[in-house]
N, C-alpha and C positions, 0 to 999 in steps of 0.2 A: 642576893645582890649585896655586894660592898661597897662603901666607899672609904676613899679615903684621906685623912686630914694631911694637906698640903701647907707648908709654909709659904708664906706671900712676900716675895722680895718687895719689897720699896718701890725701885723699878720696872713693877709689871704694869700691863693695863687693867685698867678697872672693868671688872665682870659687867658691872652694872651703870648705867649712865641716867642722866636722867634726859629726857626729850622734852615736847613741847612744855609748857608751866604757866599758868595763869592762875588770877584770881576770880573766880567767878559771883557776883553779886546780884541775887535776886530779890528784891524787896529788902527786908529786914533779916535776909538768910544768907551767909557768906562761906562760900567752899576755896580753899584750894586745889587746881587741877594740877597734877603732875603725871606725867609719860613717865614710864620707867623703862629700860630698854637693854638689852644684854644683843650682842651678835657677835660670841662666842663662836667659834668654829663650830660647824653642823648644829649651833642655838640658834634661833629667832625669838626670841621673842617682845614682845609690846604691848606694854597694859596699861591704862590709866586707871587713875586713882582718883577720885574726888573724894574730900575732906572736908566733912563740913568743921567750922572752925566759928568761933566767936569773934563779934565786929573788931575787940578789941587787937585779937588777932591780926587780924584781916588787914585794919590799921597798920601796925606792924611791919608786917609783909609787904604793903604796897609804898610804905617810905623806904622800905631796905630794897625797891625796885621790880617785886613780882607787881608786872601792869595786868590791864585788866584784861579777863579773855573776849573775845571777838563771839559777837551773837548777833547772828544776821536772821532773816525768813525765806531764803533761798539757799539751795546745796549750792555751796563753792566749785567751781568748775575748772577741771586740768589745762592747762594754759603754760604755756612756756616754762620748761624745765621746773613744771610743778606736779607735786601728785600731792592726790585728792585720796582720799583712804575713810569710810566709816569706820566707825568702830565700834559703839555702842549706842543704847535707850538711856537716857537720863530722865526719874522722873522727879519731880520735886511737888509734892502737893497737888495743884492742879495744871501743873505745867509741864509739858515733855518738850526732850530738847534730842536730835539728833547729833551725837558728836565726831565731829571728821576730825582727822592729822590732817596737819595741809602741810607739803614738805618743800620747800623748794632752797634757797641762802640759807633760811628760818625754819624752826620747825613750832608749830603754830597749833594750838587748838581752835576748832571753832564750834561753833553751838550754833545748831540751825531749829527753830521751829517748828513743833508738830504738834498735828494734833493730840489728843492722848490717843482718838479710835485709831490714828496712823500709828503709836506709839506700842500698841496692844496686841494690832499687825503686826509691825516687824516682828517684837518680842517673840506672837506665835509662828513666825516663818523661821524660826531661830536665829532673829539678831539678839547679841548679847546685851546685856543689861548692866551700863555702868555697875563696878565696885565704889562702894559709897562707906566710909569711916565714921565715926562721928568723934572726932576728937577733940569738943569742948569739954573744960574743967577736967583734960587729962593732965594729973600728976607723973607721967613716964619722965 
């Protein structure tokens, strides 16, 4: 297999977007969420990202306008011209978190509550399991 290096006009579309983006804050633990999304001709794809991230960070981020993410105890349900998508297991310590796209004007992360034995389940029924970064006190 080849590939091959293409130059990028200025006016092309971007491969890559970014979709839903939140800050997520649990106790004294602060992540940022971000969708990353390409739909590329014959691509799809959609992954998120959680980041965990230093308060001072976090700070930062939520005066430059990343608000905070949406964490209910109930799955959010399809309703007018909205879709409902899981995605992944989030688990943080002693806490698991189901995460949906919610898509509708907005495209929305949400964080819905589980148990961990419900979180252990899906995992073994093959739900995926948030990508988790940890990029406090990165020099990049």
């Amino acid at each position: 297999m080849s590939f091959r290096h293409n130059n990028i006009n200025v006016g092309s579309e971007e491969v890559f977007e970014i979709g839903a983006n939140c800050l997520l804050v649990l106790g004294n633990r602060f992540f940022a969420v971000v969708e990353i999304e390409s739909e590329v001709p014959g691509v799809d794809l959609e992954v998120f990202v959680i980041i965990r991230i230093d308060e001072r960070t976090a700070r930062r981020l939520n005066r430059a306008g990343l608000e905070l993410c949406e964490i209910r105890n109930s799955i959010p349900r399809s309703r007018n011209r909205e879709n409902v998508e899981f995605k992944c297991v989030f688990i943080n310590r002693n806490q698991a978190f189901a995460l949906f796209d919610v898509e509708n004007d907005f495209d929305n992360a949400v964080f819905v509550r589980i148990s961990m034995q419900e979180a252990q389940r899906l995992i073994r029924q093959g739900a995926q399991q948030c990508t988790v970064i940890d990029a406090r006190n990165n020099n990049c």
